[in-house]
N, C-alpha and C positions, 0 to 999 in steps of 0.2 A: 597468439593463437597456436605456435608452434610448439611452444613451451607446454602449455596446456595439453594438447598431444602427446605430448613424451612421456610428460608427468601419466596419463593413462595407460598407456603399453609399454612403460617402463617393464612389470610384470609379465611379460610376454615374450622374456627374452629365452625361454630353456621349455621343454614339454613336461614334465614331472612323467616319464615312462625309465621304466627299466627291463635292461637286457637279461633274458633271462632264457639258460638253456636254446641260444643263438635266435632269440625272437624278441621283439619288444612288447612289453606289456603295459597299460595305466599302472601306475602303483596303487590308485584305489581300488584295483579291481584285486590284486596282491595282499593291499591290509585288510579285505574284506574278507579273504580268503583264511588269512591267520586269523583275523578276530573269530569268524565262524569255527574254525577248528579247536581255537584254544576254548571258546563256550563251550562246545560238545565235549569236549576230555574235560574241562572242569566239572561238568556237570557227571560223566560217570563217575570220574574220584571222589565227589561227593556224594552219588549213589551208591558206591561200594563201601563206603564210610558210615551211611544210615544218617548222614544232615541233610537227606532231602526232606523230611518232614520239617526242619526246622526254617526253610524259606518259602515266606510270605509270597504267593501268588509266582507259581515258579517259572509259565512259562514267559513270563513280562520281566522277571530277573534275570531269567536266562539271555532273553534277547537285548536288555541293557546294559549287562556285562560284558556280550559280544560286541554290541557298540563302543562300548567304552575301551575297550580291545584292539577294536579298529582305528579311532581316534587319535587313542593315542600313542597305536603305532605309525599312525599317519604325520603325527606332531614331532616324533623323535624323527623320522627318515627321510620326508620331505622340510620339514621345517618351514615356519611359517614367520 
């Protein structure tokens, strides 16, 4: 039974936060942050560029590409 135990809070050895300007933060509240920012600057460079006509249902691209943003800055920093 012990064994069994470990084996589940193995994963529970570190908190996944970061220090940041003398505070600690989740780090998904951090990649949530860059994903959102880089959506919104992707999307005016592509409005200032005139391809916002050319994507298909833009505010469901906009907010997948923010996900996807976040993910998979979550995936390179935390590591999984």
């Amino acid at each position: 039974m012990a064994i069994l135990i470990c084996l589940f809070v193995a994963g529970c050895n570190t908190s996944p936060t970061q220090e940041l300007f003398g505070s600690f933060f989740p780090s998904w509240l951090v990649c949530a942050f860059v994903g959102a920012s880089v959506a919104a600057l992707t999307r005016i460079i592509f409005s200032a560029l005139d391809f916002d006509d050319a994507i298909p249902l833009p505010m469901l691209s906009w907010l997948a590409f923010g996900t996807a943003v976040t993910l998979g800055l979550w995936i390179l920093w935390i590591g999984i």
